[in-house]
N, C-alpha and C positions, 0 to 999 in steps of 0.2 A: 504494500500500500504506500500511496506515497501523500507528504504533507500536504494538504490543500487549507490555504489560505482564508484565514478568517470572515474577512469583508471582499466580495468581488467589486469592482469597478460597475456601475450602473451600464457605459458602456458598453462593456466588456462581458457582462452579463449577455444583453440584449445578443451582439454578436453572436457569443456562444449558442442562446437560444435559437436563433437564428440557423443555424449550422446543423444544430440538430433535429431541427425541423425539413431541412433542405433533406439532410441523410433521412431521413420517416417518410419521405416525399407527402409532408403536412402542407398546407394554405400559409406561407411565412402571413399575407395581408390579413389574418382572421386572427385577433387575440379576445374576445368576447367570448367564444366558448372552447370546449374541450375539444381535444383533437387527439388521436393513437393513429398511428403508424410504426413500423418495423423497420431494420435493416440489420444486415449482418456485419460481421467483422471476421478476419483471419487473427485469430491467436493460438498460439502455440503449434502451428498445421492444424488447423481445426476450425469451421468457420462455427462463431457464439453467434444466435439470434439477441439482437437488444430492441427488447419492443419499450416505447417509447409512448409516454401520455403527457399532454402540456392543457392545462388549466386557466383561464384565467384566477387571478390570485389580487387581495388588496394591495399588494405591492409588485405587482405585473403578471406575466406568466410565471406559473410552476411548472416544473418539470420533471419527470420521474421516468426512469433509465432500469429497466428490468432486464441484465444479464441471463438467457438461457441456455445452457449446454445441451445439446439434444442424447449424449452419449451419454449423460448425469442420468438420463431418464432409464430407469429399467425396474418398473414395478409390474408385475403381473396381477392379474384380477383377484386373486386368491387374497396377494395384499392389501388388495382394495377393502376385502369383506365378501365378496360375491362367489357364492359354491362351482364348482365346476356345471353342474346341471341348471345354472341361474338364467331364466327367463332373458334378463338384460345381454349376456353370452352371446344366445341364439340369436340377441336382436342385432348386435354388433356383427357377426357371423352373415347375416342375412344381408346387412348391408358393405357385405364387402371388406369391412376391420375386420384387420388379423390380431390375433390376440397370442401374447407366446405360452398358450396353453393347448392340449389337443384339440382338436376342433370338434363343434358340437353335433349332431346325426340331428 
């Protein structure tokens, strides 16, 4: 992690905001309401999804930056709570999600 500085510059903020909106391919000229958009990054060999929501806020736009590794993801439905003969199973099954558990008849 690295230091980040207490007070940003107003605008130097904006900027930034600005940048990250451009990478989300968000409306830079909309700041009255919420806006999410995505975009990825290359770290490590590996590309992170950073999905990305901007607010208006009493002191401008907020901005909020959700990091996702897609290789982080490895829960099976079992861990969810749901039986192997679970209703919800067949229905993901029927629609085509693969689920990494055997499939259901």
């Amino acid at each position: 992690l690295n230091d980040v500085p207490k007070e940003i510059e107003k605008g130097v903020y904006a900027s930034m905001v600005s940048r990250i909106k451009l990478l989300a391919e968000l409306k830079l000229n909309i700041k009255s309401e919420p806006q999410d958009g995505r975009f990825s990054i290359a770290f490590e060999k590996k590309q992170v999804e950073v999905r990305v929501a901007v607010a208006p806020s009493e002191f401008g736009e907020s901005v909020v930056m959700r990091l996702l590794d897609p290789d982080a993801i490895n829960i099976s439905l079992e861990e969810l709570g749901l039986r192997p003969d679970d209703r919800c199973r067949r229905l993901l099954h029927s629609m085509g999600i693969g689920t990494n558990a055997p499939s259901v008849p």
